[in-house]
C-alpha positions as CSV (number, residue, x, y, z in Angstrom):
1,X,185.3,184.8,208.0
2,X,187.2,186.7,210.8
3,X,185.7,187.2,214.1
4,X,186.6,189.8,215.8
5,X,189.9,192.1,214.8
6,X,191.1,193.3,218.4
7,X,193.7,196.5,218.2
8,X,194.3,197.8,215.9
9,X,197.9,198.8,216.5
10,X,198.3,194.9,217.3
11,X,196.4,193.3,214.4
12,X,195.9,196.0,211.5
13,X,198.7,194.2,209.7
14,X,197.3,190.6,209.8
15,X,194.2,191.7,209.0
16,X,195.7,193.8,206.1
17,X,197.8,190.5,204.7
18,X,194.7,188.5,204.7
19,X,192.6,190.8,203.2
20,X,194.8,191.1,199.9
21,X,194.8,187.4,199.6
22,X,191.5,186.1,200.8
23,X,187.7,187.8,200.6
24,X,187.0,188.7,204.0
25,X,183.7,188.8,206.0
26,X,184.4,190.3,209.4
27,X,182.2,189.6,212.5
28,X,182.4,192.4,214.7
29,X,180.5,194.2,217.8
30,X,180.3,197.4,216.3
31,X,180.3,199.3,213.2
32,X,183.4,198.8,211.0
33,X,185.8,201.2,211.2
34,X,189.8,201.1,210.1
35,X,189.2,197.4,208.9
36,X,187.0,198.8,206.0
37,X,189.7,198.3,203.6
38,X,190.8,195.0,204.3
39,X,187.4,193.0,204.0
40,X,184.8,192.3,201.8
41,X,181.8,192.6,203.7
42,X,180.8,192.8,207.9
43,X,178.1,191.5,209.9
44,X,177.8,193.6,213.3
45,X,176.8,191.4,216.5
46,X,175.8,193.7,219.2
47,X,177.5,192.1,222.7
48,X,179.2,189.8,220.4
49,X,177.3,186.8,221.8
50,X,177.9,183.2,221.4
51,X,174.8,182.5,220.2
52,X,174.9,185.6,218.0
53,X,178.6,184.9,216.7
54,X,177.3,181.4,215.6
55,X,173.6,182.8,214.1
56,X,175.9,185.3,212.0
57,X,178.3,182.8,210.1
58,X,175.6,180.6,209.4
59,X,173.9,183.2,208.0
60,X,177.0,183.9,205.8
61,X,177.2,180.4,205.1
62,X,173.7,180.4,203.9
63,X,174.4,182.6,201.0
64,X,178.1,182.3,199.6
65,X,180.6,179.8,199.6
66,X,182.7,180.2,202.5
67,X,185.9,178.7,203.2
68,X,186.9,179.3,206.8
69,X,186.2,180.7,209.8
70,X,189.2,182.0,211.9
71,X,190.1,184.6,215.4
72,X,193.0,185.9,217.1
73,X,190.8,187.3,219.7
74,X,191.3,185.6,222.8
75,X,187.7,186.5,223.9
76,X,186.3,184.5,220.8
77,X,188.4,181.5,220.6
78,X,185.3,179.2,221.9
79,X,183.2,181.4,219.6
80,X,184.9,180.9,216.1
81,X,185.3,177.0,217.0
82,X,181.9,176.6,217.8
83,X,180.7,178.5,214.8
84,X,183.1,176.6,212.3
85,X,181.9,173.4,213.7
86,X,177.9,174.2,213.5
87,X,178.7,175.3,209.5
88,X,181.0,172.3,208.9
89,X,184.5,174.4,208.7
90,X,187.3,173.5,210.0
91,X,188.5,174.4,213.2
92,X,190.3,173.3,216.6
93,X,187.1,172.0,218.2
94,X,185.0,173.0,220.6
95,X,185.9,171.3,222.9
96,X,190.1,171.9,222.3
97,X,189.0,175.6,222.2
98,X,187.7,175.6,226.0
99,X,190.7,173.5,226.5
100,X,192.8,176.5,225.7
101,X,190.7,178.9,227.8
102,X,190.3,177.4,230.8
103,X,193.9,176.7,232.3
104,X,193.0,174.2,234.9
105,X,191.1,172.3,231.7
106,X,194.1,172.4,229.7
107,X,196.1,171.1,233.4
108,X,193.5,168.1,233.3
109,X,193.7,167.3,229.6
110,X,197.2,166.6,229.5
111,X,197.2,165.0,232.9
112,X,195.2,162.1,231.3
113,X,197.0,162.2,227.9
114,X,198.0,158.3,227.3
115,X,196.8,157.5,230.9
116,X,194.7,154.4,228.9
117,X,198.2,153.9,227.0
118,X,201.6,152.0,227.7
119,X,204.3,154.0,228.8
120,X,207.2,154.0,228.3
121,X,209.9,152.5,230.3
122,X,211.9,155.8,230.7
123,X,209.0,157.6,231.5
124,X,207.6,155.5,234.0
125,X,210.8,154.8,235.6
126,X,210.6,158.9,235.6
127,X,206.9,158.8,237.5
128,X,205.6,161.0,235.0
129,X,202.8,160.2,233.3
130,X,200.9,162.8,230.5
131,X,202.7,166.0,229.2
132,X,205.0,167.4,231.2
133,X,203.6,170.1,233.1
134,X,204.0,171.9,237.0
135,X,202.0,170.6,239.7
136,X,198.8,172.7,239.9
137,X,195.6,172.3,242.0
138,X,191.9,174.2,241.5
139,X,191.2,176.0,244.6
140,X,188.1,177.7,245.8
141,X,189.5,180.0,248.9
142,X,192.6,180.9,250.7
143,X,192.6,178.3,253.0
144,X,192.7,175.5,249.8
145,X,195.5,177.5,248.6
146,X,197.7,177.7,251.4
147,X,197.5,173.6,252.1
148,X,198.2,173.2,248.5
149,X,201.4,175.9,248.4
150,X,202.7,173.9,252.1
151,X,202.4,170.6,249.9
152,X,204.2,172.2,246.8
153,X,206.7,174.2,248.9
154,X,207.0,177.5,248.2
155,X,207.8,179.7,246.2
156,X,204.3,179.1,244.3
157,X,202.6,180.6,241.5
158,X,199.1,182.0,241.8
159,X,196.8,182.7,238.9
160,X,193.8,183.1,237.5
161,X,191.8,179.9,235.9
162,X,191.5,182.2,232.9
163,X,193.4,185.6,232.1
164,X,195.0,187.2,229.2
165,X,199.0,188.7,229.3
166,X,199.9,187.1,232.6
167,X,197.0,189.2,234.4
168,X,196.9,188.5,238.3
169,X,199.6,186.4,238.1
170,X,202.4,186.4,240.4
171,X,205.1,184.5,242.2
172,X,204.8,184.2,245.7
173,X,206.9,183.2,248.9
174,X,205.0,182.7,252.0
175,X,201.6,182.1,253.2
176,X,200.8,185.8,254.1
177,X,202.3,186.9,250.2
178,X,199.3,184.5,249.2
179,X,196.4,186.1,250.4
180,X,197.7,189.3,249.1
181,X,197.2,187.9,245.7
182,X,194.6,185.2,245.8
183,X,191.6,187.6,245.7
184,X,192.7,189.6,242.2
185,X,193.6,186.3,240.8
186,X,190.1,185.3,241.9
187,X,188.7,188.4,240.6
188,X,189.1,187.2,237.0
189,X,186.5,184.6,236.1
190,X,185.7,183.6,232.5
191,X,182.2,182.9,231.4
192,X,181.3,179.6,230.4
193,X,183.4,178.2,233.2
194,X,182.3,175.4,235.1
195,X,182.8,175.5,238.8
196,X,181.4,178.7,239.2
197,X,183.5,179.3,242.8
198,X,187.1,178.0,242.0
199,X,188.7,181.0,239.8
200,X,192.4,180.1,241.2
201,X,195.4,178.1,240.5
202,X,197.6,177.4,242.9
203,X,201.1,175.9,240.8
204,X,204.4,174.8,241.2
205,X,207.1,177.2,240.3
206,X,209.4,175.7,237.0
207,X,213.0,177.4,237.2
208,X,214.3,178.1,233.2
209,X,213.7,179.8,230.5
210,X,210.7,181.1,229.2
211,X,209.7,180.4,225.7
212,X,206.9,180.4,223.1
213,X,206.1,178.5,219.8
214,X,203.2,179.7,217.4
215,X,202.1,176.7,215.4
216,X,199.2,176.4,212.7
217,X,197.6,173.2,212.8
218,X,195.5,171.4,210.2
219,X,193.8,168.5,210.9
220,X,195.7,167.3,213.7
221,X,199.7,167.7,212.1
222,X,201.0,170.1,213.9
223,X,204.2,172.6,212.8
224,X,205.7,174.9,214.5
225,X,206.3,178.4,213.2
226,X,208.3,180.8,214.8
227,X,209.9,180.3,218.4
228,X,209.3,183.8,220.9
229,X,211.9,184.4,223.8
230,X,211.1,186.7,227.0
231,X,211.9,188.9,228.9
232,X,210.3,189.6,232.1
233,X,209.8,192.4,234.5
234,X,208.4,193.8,237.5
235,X,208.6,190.6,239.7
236,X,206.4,189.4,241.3
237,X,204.7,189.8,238.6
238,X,205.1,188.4,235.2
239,X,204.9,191.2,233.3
240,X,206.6,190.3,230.1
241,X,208.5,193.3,229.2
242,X,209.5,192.4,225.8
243,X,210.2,189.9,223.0
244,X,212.3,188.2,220.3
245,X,212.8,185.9,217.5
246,X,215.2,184.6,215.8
247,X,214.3,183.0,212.0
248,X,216.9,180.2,212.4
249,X,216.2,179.3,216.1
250,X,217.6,175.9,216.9
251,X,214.3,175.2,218.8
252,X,212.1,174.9,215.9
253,X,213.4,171.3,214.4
254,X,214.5,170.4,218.4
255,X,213.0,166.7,218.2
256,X,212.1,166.9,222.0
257,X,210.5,170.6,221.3
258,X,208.3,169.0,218.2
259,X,207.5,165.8,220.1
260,X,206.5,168.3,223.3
261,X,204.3,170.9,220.6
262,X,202.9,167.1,219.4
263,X,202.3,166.1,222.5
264,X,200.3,169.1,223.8
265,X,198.2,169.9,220.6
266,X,197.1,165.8,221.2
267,X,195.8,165.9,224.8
268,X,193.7,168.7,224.0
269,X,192.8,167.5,220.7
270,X,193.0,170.4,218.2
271,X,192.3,170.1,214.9
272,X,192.7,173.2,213.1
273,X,193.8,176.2,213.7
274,X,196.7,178.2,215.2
275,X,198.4,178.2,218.8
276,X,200.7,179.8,221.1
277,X,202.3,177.4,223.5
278,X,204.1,178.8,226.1
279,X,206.8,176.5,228.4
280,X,209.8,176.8,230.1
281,X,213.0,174.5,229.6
282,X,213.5,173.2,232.7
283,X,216.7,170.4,233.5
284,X,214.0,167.6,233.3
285,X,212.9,169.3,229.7
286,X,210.0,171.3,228.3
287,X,207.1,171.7,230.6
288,X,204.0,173.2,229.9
289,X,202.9,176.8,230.8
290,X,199.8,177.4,228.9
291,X,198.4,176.7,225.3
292,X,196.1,179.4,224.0
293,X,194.2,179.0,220.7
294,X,195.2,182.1,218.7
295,X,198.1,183.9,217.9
296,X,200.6,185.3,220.1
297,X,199.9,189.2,220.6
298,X,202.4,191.8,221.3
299,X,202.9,191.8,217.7
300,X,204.9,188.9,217.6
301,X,203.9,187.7,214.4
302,X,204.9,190.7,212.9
303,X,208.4,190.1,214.2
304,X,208.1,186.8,212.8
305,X,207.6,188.3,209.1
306,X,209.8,191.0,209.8
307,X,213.0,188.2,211.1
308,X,212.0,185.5,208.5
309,X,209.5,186.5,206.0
310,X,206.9,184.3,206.7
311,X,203.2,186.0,207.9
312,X,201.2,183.8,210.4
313,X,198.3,185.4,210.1
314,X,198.0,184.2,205.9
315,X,199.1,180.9,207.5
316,X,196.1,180.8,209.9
317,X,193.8,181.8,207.0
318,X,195.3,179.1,204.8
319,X,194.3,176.3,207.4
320,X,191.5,177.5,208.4
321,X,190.2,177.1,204.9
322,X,191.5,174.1,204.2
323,X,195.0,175.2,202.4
324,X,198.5,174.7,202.6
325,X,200.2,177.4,204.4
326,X,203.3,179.3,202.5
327,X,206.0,178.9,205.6
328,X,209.1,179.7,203.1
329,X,211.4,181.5,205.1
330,X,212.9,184.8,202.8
331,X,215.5,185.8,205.3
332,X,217.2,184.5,208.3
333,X,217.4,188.0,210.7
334,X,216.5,188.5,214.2
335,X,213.8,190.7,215.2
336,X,212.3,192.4,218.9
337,X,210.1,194.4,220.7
338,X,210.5,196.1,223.8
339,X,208.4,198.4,225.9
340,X,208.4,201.3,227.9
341,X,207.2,201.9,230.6
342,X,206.7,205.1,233.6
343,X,209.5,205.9,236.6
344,X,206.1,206.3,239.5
345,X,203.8,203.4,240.6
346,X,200.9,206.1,239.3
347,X,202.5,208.9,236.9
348,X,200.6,211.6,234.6
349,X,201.5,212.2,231.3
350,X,202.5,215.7,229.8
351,X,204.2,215.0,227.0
352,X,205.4,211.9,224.9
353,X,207.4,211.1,221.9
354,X,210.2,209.5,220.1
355,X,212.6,211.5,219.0
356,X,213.1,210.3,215.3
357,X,217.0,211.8,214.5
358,X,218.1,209.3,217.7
359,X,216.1,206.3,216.5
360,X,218.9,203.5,215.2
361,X,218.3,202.2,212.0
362,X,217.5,199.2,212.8
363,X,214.9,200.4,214.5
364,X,211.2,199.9,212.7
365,X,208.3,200.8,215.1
366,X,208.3,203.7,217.8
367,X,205.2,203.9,219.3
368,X,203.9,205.6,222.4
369,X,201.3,204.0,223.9
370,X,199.0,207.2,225.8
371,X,198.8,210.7,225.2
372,X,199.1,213.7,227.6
373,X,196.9,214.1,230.4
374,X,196.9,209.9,230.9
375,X,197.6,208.4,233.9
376,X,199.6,205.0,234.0
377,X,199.8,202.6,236.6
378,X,202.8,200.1,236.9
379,X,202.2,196.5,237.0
380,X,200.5,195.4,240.1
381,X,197.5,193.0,241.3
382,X,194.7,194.2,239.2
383,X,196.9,195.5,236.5
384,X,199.2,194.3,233.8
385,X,198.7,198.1,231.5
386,X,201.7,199.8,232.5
387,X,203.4,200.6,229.0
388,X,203.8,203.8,227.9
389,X,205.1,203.0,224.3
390,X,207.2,200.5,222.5
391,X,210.0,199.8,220.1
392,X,210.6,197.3,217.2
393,X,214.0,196.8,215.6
394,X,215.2,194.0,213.3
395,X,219.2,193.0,212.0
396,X,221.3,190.2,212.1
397,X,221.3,188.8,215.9
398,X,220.3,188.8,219.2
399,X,222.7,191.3,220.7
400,X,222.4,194.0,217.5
401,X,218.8,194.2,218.2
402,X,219.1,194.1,222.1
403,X,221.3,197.1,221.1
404,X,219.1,198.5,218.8
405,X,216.1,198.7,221.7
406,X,218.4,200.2,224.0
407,X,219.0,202.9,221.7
408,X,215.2,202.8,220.6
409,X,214.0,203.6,223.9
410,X,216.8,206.0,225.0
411,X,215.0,208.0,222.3
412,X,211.7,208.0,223.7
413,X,211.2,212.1,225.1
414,X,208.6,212.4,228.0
415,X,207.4,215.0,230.5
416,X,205.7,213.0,233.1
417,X,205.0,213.4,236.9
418,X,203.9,211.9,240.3
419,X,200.1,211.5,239.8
């Protein structure tokens, strides 16, 4: 059972993979549409409800023999874990799944990981205690935010309790930065969240790279996938600009990385399921950013099969029905994304489209993003939907397909204005 599908252009693929290896019953808010050949059968849930999410895979439940219940939708990751658990499926856990929503519970959580333990010597003698992670404090206004950033020191980092694609999130500098960017971050509230008032996160600021690892996890034994590297745009913002992965990546059998990934998946205590941990390497080591319970999106594990062969979605359906995932790697490329995005803070669009006879051939994907008569806004407080379209390219290291966007992109045709 899949609950929800999200876009299309981000998930048709995964969705397609799964669907010629596994019956599926889709969950879904509305009537089904391009997912029709993928799936088996559909059961529409008008709001898509909690309660109405769970009612529906029990009903399933009730009549066939199903296996596993299983989303990529960030909006359903409490959903599908509650609904696997009521049925007897596996699944991360309910309470691992709000772990992974709310990002102050996830801050707590590994705070308290082995504080009934021994440490060890070295970490002790360290003052650490838990999984590594910034300094970050709940607030409730902007006067709790600005004694927490004089305490940290700035530069800080504000965001929201709970957000997807680095919504409201931004990097700040000084006390009157702050405000500026405390009331979108606490515009962006989460139901289900306890503390009904205190939306915001005021955090230390890490200094390294950027990184993500997708894992699948099944019951408890966590292995990492693929490893996703950043890059980032439109400061202060966090507006990551583009991706890519690389099938050999030293990363994935790091022993500190896998003792880190171990680490985290423990103090939240998932069971089953899939993840996307993002952290930054600092000089002390890897330090948490955020662990969400799905997937990566931005199509990153379709650069995954596309650099190594292996598809996470199949993986995820494998777990989540009790399986052994296939993670044999077929080939050992590099593969990227990038996107593009408009020259004006608010531009129109007139016309749009890749020129195919300039598109490398490396390239794979060319995709715009909005149609004529559109208007885009660049990344700012209340908005992380600037990108007009996008490239994918794939060959045999990091700089050929940094090359191969360049050219990708260079290729992109548009007739836009000042809106």
């Amino acid at each position: 059972m899949v609950v929800a599908t999200g876009p299309r252009l981000y998930r048709e693929f995964m969705l397609r993979q799964i669907g010629e290896r596994y019956e599926v019953h889709l969950v879904i808010g509305r009537p089904v549409e391009w997912e029709a050949p993928y799936i088996a059968s559909a059961t529409v849930v008008p709001g898509m409800t909690t309660g109405g999410i769970v009612a529906a895979v029990r009903e399933v439940v009730g009549r066939v023999a199903a296996d596993g219940v299983m989303t990529w939708a960030e909006d359903h990751v409490v959903d599908a874990a509650l609904a696997a658990a009521a049925v007897g499926l596996p699944g991360a856990g309910p309470d691992a799944a709000r772990a992974c929503r709310d990002k102050h519970a996830t801050r707590a959580a590994l705070a308290a990981h082995f504080a009934d333990q021994q440490v060890t010597r070295s970490t002790h003698a360290a003052g650490q205690y838990g999984v590594p992670q910034p300094q970050s404090v709940l607030v409730g206004d902007v006067a709790e935010a600005r004694a927490v950033a004089d305490k940290f020191g700035y530069p800080v980092v504000v965001k929201p309790r709970a957000g997807v694609a680095s919504q409201a999130v931004a990097l700040v500098r000084d006390g009157d930065e702050l405000a500026d960017h405390f009331a979108p971050a606490h515009r962006l509230p989460a139901a289900g969240l306890p503390s009904a008032d205190r939306f915001v996160l005021i955090e230390e600021y890490l200094t390294g790279p950027e990184v993500a690892v997708d894992c699948v996890v099944q019951d408890g034994r966590v292995t990492p996938v693929f490893v996703s590297h950043k890059e980032m745009g439109y400061a202060p913002y966090f507006e990551e600009t583009g991706h890519w992965t690389n099938a050999d990546d030293p990363l994935l059998g790091d022993p500190a990385i896998v003792a880190f990934l171990d680490q985290v998946h423990a103090a939240i205590g998932y069971s089953t399921g899939a993840t996307h941990t993002e952290f930054k390497l600092t000089g002390e080591g890897p330090k948490l950013i955020e662990i969400n319970g799905r997937l990566g999106g931005d199509l990153l594990s379709y650069l995954c099969h596309c650099a190594s062969g292996v598809d996470p979605g199949l993986a995820l359906a494998a777990v989540s029905c009790g399986d052994a995932p296939d993670l044999t790697r077929t080939r050992a490329l590099c593969s990227g994304i990038r996107f593009a995005y408009p020259p004006w803070h608010e531009t129109r669009i007139e016309e749009i489209a890749f020129s195919a006879s300039e598109l490398p051939p490396e390239a794979d994907l060319a995709v715009p993003l909005v149609g004529p008569g559109e208007v885009v806004l660049l990344p700012h407080k209340d908005l992380m939907e600037g990108r007009v379209a996008f490239a994918t390219a794939t060959a045999a290291g990091r700089e050929e397909v940094s090359a191969a966007l360049d050219r990708s992109l260079a290729a992109l045709r548009c007739a836009w204005s000042p809106a």
